[in-house]
C-alpha positions in Angstrom: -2.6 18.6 12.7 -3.8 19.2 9.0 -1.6 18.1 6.3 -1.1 21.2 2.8 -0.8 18.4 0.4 -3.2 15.8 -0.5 -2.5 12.0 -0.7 -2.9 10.5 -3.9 -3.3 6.9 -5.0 0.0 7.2 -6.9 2.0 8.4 -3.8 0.7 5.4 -2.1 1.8 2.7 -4.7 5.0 4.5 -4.6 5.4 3.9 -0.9 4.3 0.2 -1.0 6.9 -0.2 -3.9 9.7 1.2 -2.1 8.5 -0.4 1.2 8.6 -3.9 -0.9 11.6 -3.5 -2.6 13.6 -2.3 1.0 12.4 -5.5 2.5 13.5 -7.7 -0.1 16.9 -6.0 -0.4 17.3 -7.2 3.6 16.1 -10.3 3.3 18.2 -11.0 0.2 21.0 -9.7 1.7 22.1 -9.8 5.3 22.7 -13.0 6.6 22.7 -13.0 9.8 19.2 -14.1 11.3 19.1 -12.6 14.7 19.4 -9.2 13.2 17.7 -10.0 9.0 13.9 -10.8 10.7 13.7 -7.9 13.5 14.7 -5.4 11.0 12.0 -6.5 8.7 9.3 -6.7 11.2 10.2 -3.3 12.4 10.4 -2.1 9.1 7.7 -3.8 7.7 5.5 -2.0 10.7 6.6 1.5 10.4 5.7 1.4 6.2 2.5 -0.1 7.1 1.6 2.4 9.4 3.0 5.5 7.6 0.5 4.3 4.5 -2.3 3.2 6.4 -2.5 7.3 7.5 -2.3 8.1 4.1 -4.8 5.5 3.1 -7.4 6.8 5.8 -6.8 10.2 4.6 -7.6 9.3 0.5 -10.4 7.6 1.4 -12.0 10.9 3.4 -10.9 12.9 0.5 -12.9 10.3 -1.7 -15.5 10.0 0.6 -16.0 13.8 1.3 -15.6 14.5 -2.9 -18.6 12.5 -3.4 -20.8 13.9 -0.5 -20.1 17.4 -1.8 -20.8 16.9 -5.2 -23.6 14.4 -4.7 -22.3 12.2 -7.2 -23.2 8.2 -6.1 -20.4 5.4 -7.5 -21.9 2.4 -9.3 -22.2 -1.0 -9.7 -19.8 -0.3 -12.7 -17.2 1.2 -10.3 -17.2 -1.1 -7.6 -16.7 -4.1 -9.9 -13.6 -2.1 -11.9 -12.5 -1.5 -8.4 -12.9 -5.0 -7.4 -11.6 -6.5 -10.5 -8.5 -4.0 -10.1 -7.9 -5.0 -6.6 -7.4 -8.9 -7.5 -5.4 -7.8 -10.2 -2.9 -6.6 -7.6 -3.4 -9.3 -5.3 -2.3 -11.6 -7.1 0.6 -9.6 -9.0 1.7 -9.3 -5.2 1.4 -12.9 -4.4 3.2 -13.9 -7.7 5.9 -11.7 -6.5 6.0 -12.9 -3.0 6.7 -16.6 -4.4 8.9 -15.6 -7.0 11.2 -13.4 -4.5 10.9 -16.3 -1.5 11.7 -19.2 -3.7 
């Protein structure tokens, strides 16, 4: 089944925020530990695998851009990719120990 709209980095960071900030609203407040830790496994799986679709489909949007236009990324691009993706890493693990401690 084809999707009409097309997934865009933005939509994704939206989704991994909202995903983030539902699971730290359970564990910050329902106490009760036989039913905090299923709920955020289960939702913690179901928003990974709802943007891991959309994650596969950007990348054959980005992957079949470049084929059809013939354009080749660079060194350039992969380190500003690179660099942007520890950037985030370690923004998320900052958050992580600020929210868990």
């Amino acid at each position: 089944m084809k999707k009409d709209k097309s997934v865009s980095e933005s939509s994704i960071a939206l989704q991994i925020i909202i995903g983030l900030v539902i699971i730290i609203l359970i564990y910050k407040f329902i106490d009760t530990k036989i039913f905090k830790w299923p709920l955020i496994i289960m939702i913690a799986g179901a928003f990974f695998y709802s943007i891991l679709d959309d994650f596969r489909e950007l990348k054959m949007n980005y992957l079949k851009h470049h084929l059809d236009t013939g354009e080749v990324p660079t060194i350039k691009d992969g380190i500003r990719n690179w660099i942007k993706a520890i950037f985030f890493l370690i923004l998320f693990l900052i958050s992580l120990f600020i929210v868990f401690l």
